[in-house]
N, C-alpha and C positions, 0 to 999 in steps of 0.2 A: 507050274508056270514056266515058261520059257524066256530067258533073260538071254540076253547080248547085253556084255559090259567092253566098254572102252578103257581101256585102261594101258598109260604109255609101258610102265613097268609092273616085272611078273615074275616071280620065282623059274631062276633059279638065283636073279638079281633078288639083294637081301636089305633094301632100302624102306623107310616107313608103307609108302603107298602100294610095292609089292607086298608087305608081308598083311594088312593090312583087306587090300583085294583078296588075294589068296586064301586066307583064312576063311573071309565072309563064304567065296564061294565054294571052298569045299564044303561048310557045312549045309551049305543049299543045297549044293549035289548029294549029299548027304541023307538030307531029310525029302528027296525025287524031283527036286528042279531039274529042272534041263538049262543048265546054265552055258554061254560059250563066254570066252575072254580074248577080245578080239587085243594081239600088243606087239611087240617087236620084238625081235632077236636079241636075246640077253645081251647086254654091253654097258649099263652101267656099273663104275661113273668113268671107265677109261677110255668106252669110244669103241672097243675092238670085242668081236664077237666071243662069249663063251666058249670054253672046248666041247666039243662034238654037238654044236651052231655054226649053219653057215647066213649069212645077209641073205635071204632067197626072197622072192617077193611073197608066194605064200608057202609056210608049215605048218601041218597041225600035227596035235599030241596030244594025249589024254594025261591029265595029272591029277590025282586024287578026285578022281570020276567028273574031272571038270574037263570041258574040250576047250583047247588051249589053239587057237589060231596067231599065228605069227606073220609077219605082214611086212616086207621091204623097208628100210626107211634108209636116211641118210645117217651113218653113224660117226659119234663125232663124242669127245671127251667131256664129262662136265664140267664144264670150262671155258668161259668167250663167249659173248653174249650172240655172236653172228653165227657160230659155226653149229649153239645150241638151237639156235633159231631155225636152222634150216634141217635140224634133226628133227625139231617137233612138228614141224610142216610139214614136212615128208610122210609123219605119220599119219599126220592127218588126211591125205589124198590117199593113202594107201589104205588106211581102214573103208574109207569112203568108198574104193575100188571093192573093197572086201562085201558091200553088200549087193552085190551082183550075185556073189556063191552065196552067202548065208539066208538060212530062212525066218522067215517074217516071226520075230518074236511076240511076245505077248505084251514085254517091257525091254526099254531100254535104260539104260546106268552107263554114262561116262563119269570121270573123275578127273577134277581140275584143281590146283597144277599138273602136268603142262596146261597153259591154256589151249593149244590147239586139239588136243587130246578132249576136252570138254566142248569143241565145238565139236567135233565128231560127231555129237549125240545128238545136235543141232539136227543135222544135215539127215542121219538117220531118221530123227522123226519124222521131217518132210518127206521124206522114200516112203517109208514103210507105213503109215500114217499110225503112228503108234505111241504113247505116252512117253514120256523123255524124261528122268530122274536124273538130276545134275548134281554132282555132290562137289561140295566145294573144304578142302582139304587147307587152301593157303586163298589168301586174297590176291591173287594177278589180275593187272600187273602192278596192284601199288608196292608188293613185296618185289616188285625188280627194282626198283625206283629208291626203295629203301633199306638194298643192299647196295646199291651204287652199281648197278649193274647199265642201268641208264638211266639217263635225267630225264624230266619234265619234258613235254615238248609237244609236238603234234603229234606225234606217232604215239604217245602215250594216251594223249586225249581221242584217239581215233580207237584205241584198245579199250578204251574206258566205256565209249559206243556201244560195243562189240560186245563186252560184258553186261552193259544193260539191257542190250535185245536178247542175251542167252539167259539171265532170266527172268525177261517176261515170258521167254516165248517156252521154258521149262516149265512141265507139267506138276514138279514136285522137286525143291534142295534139300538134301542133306547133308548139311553144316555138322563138325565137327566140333566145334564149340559154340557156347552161348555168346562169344563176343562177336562172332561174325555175324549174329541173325542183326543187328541196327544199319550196318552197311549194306547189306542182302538188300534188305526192305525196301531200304530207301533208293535204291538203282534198279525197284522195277518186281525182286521178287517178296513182294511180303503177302501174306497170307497163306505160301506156300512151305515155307521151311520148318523142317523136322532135324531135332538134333540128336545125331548118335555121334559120339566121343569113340573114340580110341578105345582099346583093351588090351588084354593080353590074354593070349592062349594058353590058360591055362593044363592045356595037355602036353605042353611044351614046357613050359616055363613052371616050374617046381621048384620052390625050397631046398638047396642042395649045397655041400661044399665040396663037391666032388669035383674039381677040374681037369680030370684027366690027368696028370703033371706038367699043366699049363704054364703053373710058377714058376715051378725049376727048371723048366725049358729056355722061357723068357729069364732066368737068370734073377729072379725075385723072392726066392725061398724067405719066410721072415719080414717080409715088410708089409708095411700097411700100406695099401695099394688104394688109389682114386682112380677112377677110368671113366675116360669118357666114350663110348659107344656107339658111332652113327657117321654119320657124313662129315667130311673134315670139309664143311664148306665156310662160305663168304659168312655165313650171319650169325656163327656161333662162338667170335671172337675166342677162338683157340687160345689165340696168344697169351690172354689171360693165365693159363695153365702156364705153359714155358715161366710165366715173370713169377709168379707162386713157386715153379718149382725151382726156382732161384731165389729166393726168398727160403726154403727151406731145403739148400743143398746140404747144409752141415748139419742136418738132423737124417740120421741112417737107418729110422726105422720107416720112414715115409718116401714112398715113390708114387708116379703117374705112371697110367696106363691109356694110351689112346689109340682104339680098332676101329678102323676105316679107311677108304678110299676118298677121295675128290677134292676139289677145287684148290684146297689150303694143301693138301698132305706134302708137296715138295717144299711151300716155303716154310712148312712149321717144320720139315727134316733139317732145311738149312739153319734155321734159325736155334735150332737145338742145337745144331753141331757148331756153332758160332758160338752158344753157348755156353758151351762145355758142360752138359748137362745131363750129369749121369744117371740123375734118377731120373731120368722122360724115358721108355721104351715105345716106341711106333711099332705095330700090327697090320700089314695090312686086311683091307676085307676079308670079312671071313662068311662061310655059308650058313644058312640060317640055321643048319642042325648042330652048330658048332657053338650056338649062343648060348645055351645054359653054361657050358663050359667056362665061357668068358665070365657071364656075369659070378660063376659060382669062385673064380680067382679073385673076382674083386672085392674090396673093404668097404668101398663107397662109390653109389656111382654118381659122376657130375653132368648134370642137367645146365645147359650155357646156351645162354644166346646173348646179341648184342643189346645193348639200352635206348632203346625204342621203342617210342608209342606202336608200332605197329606189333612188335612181340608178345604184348601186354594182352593181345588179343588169343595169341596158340596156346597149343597141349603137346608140347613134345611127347610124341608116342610112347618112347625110350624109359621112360619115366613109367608108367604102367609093366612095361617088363621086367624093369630095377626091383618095383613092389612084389609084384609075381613072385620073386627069387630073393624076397625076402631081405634085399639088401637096404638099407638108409641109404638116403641123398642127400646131398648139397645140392641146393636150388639157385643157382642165378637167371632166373627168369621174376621180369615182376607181371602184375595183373591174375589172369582164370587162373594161370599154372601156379601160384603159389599159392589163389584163393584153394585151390583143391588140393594141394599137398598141405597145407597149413591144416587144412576138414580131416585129412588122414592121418595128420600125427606124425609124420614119415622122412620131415628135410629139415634141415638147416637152413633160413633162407639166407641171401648174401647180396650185395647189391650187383647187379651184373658188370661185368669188365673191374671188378675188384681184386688184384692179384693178391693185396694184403686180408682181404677177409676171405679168400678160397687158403691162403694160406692158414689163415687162424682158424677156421672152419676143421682142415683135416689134422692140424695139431690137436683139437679139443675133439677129435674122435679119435683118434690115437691116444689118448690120454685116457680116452673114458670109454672103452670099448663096452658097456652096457649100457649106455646112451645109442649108442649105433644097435646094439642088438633090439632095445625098444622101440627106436623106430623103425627098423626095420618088420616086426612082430607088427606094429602098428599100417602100416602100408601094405604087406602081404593079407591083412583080414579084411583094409579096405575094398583091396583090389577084386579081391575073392567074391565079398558081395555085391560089389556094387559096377563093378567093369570084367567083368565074363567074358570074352567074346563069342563066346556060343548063347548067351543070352542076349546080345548085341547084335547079330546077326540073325536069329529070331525076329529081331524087332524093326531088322531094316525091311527084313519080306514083309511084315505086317504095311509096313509105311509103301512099298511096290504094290501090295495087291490093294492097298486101298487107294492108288494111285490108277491104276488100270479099271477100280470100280467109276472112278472119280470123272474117267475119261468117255465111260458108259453114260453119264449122267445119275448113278445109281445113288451117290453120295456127294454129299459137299465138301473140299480142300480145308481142310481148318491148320492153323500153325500151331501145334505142339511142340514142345520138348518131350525127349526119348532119352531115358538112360536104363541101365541093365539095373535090376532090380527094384524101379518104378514102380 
């Protein structure tokens, strides 16, 4: 089958939705898809092109038998609701220009957020007359809305529009979680959605404690380390960590560890240094072949987002590679994500933006380090069976070619849920 995927971000960018794409379609290419990944010039989350990337309007590259086209856009720091705006626009005309050179696929797959990035696939289907799989990763734009990124307004109500005609007018969504399928439905797409969750690559992600001498570099030989792993953005109320690790500065066997680039990383540098806060170490981004490393230096990883109904509905990805690698969580996420860590045995839960219970959280795994080696045994056997991403991506192609049957009239759309080992 021959797939064109839309997708804004792509390895050698080391964010959920690049490793996430990349994974799927290697093992398509893999198993003789003819997959392309139509996406831009690596630059997240600082804005400024990878080394040996330049901004070109178009590059192609083959990466792990997947043909990787790269496409102009306006590049711009994760940061500032205007200046990201006019990054994901850009991508959007620029992919659009992209089907001029590319050949008429069998299926098309964008992924949204970005939302312009999911209209792409819009615009493709009416070209090519071709089935259109829109996979919906975050809810936009109620998730701008509800990180404060912008208010209510018309321009929001006009984007609300925009996402009901994308999916009616989708041939097949794959939703990420169970909570997104009632919002889906009810704006146009229901009877269409298929759910595949997140995983972890488990050809990557191994049981290890091997960190290279990550500790001792980082200056943390001896300690019991919490780390948080991923995007130092608006909606994972970082700060929380900072007010915890001040809450337990005069305990010397307990540090934080946070690896990431974006939005927050300069005010959480300031605010640490304001702090005086010698157990916080900041990382920046690291590459994705450098993540077991990470995770295998860590004691615990922390899973955080802000307290909101809208969060109640995600699956921080992060949190499947924590299990992968065998490590225990601390959960301050409420809703899906703590219903499935709780089914796994694997976290601690906490209430979110709680600096006193992330504090008493990693004293009570410090205390009891066979508590932490349980659940962490407990969440790598979940993970194993039941979130594979080579069984997950198995099953997205299933959900495409019966999508492409569907467009035949050969079959009828029914809405299922999809998980790895089903």
């Amino acid at each position: 089958m021959r797939i064109v995927f839309f997708s804004h971000y792509y390895p050698p960018e080391v964010n959920a939705p690049a490793s996430r794409t990349s994974d799927h379609a290697r093992i398509w290419a893999r198993a003789g898809h003819d997959v392309t990944i139509v996406t831009c010039t690596p630059n997240h989350p600082d804005g400024k092109a990878y080394p040996g990337y330049a901004n070109k309007l178009w590059q192609e590259e083959t990466i792990d038998g997947v043909k990787v086209v790269r496409v102009g856009t306006f590049l711009a720091a994760n940061q500032g609701f205007a200046m990201r705006t006019l990054n994901y626009a850009s991508y959007m005309f620029s992919a659009c220009q992209a089907l001029l050179k590319l050949k008429r696929p069998d299926v098309i797959v964008s992924t949204s957020p970005q939302f312009f990035c999911g209209l792409a696939g819009l615009i493709a289907q009416a070209y090519w007359r071709r089935p259109w799989a829109l996979e919906i990763r975050d809810l936009w734009p109620e998730s701008i809305v509800t990180v404060g990124a912008m208010g209510k307004g018309k321009l929001i109500e006009a984007l609300e529009r925009i996402e009901s005609l994308a999916y009616r007018r989708a041939d097949k969504i794959i939703s990420v979680t169970d909570s997104f399928v009632p919002h889906i439905a009810a704006r146009g797409g229901a009877n269409k959605v298929v759910v595949i969750k997140n995983g972890a690559n488990l050809e990557l992600f191994t049981p290890s404690n091997d960190d290279g001498g990550l500790r001792a570099r980082l200056g943390l030989e001896g300690r019991f380390i919490g780390a948080y792993v991923g995007t130092l953005g608006m909606a994972h109320g970082l700060d929380t960590i900072l007010y915890a690790a001040a809450l337990l500065r005069d305990d010397p066997r307990i540090a934080f560890l946070l690896v990431g680039g974006g939005a927050e990383r300069e005010q959480l540098e300031r605010r640490k240094a304001e702090m005086a806060l010698d157990n916080v170490v900041l990382l920046g981004q690291q590459p994705k072949d450098s993540m077991p490393r990470i995770w295998a230096a860590t004691d615990v990883s922390l899973i955080l987002l802000r307290r909101n109904d809208l969060f109640k509905k995600v699956l921080p990805s992060k949190m499947f590679e924590a299990m992968a690698m065998r490590r225990p969580i601390i959960l301050g996420v409420e809703g899906e994500a703590q219903e499935l860590l709780h089914e796994a045995g694997a976290a601690i839960s906490i209430t979110p933006e709680s600096a006193e219970e992330l504090a008493a959280a990693m004293k009570k795994l410090a205390d009891d380090r066979s508590l932490g080696e349980k659940l962490g045994a407990s969440g790598c056997a979940f993970v194993n069976e039941r979130y594979n991403r080579t069984k997950l991506a198995a099953q997205y192609i299933e959900a495409l070619e019966e999508t492409t049957k569907a467009r035949r009239g050969d079959t009828d759309v029914s809405c299922e849920k999809v998980e790895a080992g089903s």
